[in-house]
N, C-alpha and C positions, 0 to 999 in steps of 0.2 A: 317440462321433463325432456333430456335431454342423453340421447345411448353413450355420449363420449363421457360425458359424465359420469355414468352408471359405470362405463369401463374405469375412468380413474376411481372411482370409488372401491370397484376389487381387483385392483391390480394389474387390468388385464390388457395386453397390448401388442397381444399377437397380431399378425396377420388374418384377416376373416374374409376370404374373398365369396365365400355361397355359404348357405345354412348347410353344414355338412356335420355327422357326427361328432367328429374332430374336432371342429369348435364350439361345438356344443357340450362336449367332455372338458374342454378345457375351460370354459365358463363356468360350469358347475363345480369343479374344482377351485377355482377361482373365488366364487360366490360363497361357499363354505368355508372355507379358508381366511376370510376376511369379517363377512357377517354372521355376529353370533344367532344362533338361536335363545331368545330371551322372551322373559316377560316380567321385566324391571320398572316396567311403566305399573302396572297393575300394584304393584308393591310402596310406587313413589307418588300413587294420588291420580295419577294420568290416566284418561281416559284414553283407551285404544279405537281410531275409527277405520272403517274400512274401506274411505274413498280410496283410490290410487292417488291421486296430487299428498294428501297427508303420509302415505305411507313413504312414496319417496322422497319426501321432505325429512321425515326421520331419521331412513337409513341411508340416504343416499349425502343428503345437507349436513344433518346433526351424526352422520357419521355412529346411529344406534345400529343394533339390530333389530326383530324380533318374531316371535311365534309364525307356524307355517301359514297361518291367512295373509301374513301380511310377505314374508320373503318370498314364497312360493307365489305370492299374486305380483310383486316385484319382477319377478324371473318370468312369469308369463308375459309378462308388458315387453320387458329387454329380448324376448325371446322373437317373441310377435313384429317388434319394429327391425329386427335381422332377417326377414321372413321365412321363419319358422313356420311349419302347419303342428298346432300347439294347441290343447283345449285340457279345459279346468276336472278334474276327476274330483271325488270326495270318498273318503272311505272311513271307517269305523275302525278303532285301535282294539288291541290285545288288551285285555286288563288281567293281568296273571293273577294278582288278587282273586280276582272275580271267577277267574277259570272260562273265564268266555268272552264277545267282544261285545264294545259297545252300543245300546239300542240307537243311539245316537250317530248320526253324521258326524266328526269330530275331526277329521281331517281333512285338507286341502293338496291335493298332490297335482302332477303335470303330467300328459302323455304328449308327447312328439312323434310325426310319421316323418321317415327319412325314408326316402327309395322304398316305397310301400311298407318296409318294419317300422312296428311301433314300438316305444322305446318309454317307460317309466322315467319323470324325473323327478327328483324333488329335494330342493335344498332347505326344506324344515320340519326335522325330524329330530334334530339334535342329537347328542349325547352320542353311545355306542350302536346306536341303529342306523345310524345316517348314513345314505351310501354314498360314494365318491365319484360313481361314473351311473352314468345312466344306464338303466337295467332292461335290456331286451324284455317284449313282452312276450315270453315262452315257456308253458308250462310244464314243470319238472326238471327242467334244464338248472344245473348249477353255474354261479355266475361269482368267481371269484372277485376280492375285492382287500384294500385293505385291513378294512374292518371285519372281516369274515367271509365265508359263503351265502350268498344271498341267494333264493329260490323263489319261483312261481309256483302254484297249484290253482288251477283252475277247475270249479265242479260248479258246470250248470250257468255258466254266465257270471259267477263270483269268481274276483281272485283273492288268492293270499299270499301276501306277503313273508316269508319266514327267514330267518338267519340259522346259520350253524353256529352254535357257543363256543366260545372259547374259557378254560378258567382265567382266574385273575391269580396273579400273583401280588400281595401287600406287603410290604415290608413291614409294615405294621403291626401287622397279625402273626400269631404263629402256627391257626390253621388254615395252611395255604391253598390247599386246591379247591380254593371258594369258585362256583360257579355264579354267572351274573345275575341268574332270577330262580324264584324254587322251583317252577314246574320243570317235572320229570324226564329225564331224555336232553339229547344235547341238544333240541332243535327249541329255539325262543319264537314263537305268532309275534308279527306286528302288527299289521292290520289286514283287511279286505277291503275290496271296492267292485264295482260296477265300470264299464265304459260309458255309463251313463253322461254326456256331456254334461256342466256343471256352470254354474254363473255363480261373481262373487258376493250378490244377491242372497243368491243362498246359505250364505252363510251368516248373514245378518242376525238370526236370533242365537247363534251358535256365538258369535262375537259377544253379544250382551251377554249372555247366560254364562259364559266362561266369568265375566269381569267382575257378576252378581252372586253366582252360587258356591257357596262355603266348602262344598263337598271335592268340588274338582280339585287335581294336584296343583294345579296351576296358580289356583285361589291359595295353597297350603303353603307353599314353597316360592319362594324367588328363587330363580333360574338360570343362567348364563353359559351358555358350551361353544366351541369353538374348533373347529376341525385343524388338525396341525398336517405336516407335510408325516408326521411320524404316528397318529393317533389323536387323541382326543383331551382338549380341558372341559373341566366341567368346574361352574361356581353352585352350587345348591344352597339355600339358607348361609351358614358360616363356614361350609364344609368345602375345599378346594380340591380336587380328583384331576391326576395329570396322569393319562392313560398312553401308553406306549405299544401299540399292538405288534401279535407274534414276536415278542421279547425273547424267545424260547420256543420251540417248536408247539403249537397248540396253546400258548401260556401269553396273556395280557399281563403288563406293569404297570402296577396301578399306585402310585403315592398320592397317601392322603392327607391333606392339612388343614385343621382348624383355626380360623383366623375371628381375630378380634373386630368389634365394629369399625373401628379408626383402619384396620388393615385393606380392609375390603375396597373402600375406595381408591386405594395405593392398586389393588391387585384389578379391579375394572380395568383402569387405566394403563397399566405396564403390560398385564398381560391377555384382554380384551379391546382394545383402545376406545372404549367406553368412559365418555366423562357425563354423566346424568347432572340433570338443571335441578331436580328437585332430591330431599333426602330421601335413600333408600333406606324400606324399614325390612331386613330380612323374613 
């Protein structure tokens, strides 16, 4: 494994003379910008492991993406060999369905201390929740961002994670002031976590049990999202979502396209740069 690499792999080719905020906003930037958040393997027969040597051989060699075990444990490696003071968190997502968060560990996120502040990172979260810059770790403090207002709350040694909503605009549709999820109020829960330090160990039955069990989204849907310089793509099952944030003051642009089996691999590749070895079954 090899950090010049990692930088030709997202683009990135700035100057980095010390681990400093700076370039560590600009890595994360970088890293979502290029690697998707996916879980295309699960859908093509592949098993996902969670050594580091396999995972950068994927996204870094074969030029995939995928799910936050595996980018987010990527970005701690690239992080660590810049030296970074960098350790593994784990938190439990929002399930709006459900109205509350998951009993499960289900996520993998990063905390960095820079000049004593710690600083949230995490580049696999996909879709419209992903944030763009690394999020101070300070509760109630609003932290603007492309994609929204991003917030902390901390009660009792839990944080949480929350976004401010924006609506979607569809061309598609003609009732437009659709907001992004049902629960009530502009504000969307992503997840909590603990500062609990965290090893990728830990996450070993959470790896299996995502690849096994029928229930999770993950196992429902093939997946594919991509951060742009303007918002967000998104590939879901056959459904293609090209989201354009604050298109209008408060108001996301969202076009939707359904695509045929034969399209999908045209659109991996054009607009993903995703070329998959084995066949994808949506």
């Amino acid at each position: 494994m090899n950090i010049q690499e990692y930088f030709g792999r997202i683009s990135f080719n700035k100057p980095h003379k010390e681990a400093d905020l700076q370039t560590l906003t600009a890595i994360l930037e970088h890293h979502i910008q290029t690697i998707p958040f996916e879980n295309l393997s699960m859908h093509c027969g592949e098993a996902i492991e969670l050594d580091l040597q396999s995972t950068y051989d994927k996204i870094v060699r074969k030029k995939r993406g995928g799910w936050c075990l595996e980018t987010n444990h990527l970005l701690f490696w690239a992080l660590q060999e810049l030296g970074y003071d960098v350790c593994i968190l784990g938190a439990n997502s929002y399930e709006p369905a459900e109205n509350g968060y998951t009993a499960e560990m289900n996520h993998l996120l990063l905390k960095v201390v820079i000049k004593g502040d710690s600083y949230i990172v995490d580049a696999g979260f996909g879709g419209s929740y992903q944030m763009w810059q690394p999020l101070i770790l300070i509760s109630g403090k609003d932290q603007p961002q492309g994609p929204g207002i991003f917030r902390f709350m901390e009660d009792n040694g839990t944080w949480y994670l929350e976004k401010v909503k924006r609506n979607h605009f569809i061309p598609q549709h003609s009732n437009n002031a659709s907001s992004d999820s049902p629960d009530m109020g502009n504000i969307r829960k992503i997840h909590r976590f603990t500062l609990e330090p965290r090893h990728i160990d830990d996450f070993k039955e959470l790896n299996v049990y995502l690849q096994v069990s029928p229930d999770n989204i993950l196992q429902k849907k093939s997946i594919c999202s991509l951060q742009t310089t303007s918002g967000v793509l998104a590939l879901v099952g056959w459904t293609l979502s090209e989201m354009k944030y604050n298109y209008t003051e408060g108001m996301d642009l969202v076009n939707i396209t359904t695509l045929t089996d034969e399209e999908i691999e045209k659109i991996l590749k054009d607009k993903f740069s995703i070329v998959l070895e084995n066949k994808l079954v949506p």
